[in-house]
N, CA and C atoms as an extended XYZ file, in Angstrom:
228
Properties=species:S:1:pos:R:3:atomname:S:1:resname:S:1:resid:I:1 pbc="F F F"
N         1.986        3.605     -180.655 N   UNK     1
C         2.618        4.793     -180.136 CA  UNK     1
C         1.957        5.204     -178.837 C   UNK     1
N         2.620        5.318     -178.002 N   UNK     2
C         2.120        6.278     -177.023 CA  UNK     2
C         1.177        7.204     -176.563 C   UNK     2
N         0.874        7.626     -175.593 N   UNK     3
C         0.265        9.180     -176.288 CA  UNK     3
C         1.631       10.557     -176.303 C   UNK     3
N         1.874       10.406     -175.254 N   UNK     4
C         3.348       11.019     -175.003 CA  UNK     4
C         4.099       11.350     -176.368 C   UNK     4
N         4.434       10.265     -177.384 N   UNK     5
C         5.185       10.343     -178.179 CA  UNK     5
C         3.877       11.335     -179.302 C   UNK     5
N         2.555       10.665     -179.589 N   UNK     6
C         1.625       11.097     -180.686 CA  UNK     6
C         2.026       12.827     -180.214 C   UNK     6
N         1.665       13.031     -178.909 N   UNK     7
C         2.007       14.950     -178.546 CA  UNK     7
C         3.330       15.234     -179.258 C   UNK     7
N         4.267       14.797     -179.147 N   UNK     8
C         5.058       15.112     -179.340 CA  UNK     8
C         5.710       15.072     -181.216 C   UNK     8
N         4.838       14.484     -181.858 N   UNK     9
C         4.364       14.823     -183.159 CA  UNK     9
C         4.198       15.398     -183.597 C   UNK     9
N         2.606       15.394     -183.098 N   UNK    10
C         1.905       16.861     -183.419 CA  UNK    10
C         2.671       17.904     -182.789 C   UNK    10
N         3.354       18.100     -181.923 N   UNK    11
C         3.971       19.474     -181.204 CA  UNK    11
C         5.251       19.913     -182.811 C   UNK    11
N         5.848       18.401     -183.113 N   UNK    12
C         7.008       19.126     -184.448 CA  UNK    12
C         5.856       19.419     -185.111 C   UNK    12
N         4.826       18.895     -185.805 N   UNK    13
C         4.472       19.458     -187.307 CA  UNK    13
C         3.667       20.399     -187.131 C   UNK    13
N         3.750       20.888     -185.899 N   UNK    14
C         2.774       22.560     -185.678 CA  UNK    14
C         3.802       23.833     -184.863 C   UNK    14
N         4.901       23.385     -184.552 N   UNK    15
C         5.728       23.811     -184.525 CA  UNK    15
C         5.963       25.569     -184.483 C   UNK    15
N         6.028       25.932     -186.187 N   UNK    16
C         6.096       26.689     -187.006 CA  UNK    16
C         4.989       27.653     -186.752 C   UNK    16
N         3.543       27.438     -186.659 N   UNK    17
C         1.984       27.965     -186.431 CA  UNK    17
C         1.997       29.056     -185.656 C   UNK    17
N         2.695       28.555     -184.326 N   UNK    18
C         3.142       29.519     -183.353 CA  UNK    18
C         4.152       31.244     -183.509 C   UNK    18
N         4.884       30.460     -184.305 N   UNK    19
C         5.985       31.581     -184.797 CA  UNK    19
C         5.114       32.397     -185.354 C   UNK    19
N         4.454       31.647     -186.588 N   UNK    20
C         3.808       32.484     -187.973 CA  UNK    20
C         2.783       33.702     -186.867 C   UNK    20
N         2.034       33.033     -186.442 N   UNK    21
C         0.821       33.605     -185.564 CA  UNK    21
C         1.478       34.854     -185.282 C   UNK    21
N         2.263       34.475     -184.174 N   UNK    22
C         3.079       35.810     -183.667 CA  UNK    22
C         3.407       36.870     -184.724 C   UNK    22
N         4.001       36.402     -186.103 N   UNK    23
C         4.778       37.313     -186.797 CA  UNK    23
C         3.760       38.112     -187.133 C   UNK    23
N         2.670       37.684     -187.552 N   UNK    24
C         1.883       37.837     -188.034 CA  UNK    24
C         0.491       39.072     -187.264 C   UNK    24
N         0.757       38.805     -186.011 N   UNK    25
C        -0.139       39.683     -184.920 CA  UNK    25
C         0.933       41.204     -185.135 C   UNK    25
N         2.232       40.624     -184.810 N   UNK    26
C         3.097       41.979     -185.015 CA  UNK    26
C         2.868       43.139     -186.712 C   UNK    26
N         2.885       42.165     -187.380 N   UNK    27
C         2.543       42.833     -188.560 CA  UNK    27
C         0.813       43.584     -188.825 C   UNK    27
N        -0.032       43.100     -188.072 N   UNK    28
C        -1.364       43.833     -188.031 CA  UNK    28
C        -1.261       44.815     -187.148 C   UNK    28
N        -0.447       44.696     -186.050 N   UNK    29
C        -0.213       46.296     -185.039 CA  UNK    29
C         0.064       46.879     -186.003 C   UNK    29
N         1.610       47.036     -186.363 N   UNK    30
C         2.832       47.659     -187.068 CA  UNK    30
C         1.417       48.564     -188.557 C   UNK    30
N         0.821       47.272     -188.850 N   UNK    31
C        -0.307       47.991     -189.968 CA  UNK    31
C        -1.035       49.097     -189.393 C   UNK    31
N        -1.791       48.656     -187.951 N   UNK    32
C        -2.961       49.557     -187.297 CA  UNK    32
C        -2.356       50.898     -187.169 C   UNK    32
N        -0.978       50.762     -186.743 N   UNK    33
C        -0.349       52.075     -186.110 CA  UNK    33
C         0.042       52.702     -187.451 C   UNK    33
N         0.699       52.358     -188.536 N   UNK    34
C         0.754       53.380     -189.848 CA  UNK    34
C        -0.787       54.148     -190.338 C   UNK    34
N        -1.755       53.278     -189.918 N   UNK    35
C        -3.143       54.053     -190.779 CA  UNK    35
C        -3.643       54.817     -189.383 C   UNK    35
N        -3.086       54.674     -187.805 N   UNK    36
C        -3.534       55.970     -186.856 CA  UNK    36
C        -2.630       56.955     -186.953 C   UNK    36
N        -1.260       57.086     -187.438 N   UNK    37
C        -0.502       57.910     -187.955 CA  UNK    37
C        -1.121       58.836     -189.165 C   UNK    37
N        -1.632       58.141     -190.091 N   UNK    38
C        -2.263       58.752     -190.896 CA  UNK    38
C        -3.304       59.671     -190.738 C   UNK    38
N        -4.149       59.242     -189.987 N   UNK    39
C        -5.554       59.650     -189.442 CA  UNK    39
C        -5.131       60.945     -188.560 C   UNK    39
N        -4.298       60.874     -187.932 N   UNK    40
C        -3.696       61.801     -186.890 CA  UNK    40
C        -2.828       63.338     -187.401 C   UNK    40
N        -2.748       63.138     -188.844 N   UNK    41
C        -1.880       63.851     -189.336 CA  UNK    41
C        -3.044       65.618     -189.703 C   UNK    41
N        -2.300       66.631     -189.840 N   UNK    42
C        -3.212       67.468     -190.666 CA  UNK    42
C        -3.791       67.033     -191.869 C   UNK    42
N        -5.547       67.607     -192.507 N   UNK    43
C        -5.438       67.272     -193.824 CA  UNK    43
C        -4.677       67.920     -194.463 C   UNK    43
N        -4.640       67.401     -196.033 N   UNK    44
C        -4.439       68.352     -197.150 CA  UNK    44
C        -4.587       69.634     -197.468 C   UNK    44
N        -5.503       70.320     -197.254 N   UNK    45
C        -6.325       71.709     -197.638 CA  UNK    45
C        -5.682       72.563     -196.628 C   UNK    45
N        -5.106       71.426     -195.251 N   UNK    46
C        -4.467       72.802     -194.296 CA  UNK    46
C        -3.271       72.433     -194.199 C   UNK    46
N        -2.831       72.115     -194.680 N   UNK    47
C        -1.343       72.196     -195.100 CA  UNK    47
C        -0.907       72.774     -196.540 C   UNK    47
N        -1.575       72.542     -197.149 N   UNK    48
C        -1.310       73.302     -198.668 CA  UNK    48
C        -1.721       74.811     -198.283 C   UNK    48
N        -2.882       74.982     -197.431 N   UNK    49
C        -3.241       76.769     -196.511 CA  UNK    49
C        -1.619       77.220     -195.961 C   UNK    49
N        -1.188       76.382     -195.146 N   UNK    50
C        -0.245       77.110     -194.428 CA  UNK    50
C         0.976       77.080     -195.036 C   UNK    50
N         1.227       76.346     -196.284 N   UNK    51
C         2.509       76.307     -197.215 CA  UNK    51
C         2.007       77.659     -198.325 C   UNK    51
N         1.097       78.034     -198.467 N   UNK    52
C         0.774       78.989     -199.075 CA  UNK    52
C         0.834       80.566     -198.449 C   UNK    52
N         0.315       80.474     -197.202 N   UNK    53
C         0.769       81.663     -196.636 CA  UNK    53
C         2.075       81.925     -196.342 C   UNK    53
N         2.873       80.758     -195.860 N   UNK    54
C         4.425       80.603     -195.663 CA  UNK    54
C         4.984       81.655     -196.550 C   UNK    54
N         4.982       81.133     -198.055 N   UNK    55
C         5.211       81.582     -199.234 CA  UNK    55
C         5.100       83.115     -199.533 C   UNK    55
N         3.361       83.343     -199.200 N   UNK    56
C         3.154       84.741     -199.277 CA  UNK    56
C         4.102       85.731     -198.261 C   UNK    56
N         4.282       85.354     -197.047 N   UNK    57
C         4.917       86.117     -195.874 CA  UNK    57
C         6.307       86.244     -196.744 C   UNK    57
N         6.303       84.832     -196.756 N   UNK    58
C         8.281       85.108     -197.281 CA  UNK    58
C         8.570       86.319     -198.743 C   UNK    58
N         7.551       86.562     -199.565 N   UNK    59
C         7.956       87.590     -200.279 CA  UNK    59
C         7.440       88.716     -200.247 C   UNK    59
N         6.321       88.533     -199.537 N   UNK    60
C         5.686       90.346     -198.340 CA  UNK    60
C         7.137       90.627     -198.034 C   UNK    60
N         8.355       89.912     -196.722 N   UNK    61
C         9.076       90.380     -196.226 CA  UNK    61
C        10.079       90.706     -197.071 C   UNK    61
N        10.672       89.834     -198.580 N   UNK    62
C        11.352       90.345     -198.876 CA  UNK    62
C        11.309       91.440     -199.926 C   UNK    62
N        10.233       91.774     -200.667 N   UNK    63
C         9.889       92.941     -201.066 CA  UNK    63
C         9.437       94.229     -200.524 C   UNK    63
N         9.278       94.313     -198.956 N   UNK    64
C         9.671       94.959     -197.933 CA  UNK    64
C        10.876       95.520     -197.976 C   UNK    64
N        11.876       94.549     -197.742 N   UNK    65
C        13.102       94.844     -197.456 CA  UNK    65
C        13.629       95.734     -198.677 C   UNK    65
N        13.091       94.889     -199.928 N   UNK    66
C        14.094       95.893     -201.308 CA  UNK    66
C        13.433       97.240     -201.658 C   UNK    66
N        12.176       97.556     -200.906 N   UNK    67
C        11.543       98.540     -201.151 CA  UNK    67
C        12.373       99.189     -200.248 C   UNK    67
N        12.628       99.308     -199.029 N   UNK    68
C        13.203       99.634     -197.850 CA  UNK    68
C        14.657       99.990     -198.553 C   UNK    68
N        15.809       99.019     -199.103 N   UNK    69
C        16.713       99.575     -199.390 CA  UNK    69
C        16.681      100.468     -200.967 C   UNK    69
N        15.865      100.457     -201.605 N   UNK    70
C        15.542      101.519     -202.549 CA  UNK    70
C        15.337      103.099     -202.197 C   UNK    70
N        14.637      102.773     -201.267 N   UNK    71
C        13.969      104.015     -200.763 CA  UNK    71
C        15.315      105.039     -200.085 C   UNK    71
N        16.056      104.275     -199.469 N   UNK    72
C        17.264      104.411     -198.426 CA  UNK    72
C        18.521      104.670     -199.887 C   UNK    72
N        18.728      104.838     -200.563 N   UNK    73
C        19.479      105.048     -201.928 CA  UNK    73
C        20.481      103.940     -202.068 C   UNK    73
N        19.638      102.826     -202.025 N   UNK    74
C        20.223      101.335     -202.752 CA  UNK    74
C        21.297      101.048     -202.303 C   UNK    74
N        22.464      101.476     -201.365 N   UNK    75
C        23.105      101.124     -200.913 CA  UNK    75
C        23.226      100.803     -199.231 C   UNK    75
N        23.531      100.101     -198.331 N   UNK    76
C        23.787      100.248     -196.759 CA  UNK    76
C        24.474       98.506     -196.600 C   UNK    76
């Protein structure tokens, strides 16, 4: 054989290596960037803080309000 032809051998039965490699680099970004998403996010403790005050405001205001139309003789 040649050498020409032996390259051209080895070039089919490695072929594939190339592809994989690639797919494969894409899939370790695609990984890196879900766990800096993560990292980037608020923790826990302050988000469960500010879903908790949310909560509190929202029935401060509306027991406000029914105190308000009580007071006013339950109707308007």
């Amino acid at each position: 054989m040649t050498e020409e032809a032996i390259n051209f051998e080895q070039c089919q039965l490695h072929s594939g290596f190339e592809a994989r490699l690639t797919e494969r680099e894409k899939q370790d970004e695609e990984q890196w960037d879900a766990i800096n998403n993560l990292r980037n996010r608020l923790p826990t403790w302050a988000t469960i803080t500010i879903s908790l005050l949310t909560f509190l405001l929202g029935c401060s205001l509306t027991f406000a309000m029914l105190a308000d139309r009580i007071s006013h003789g339950g109707t308007e």
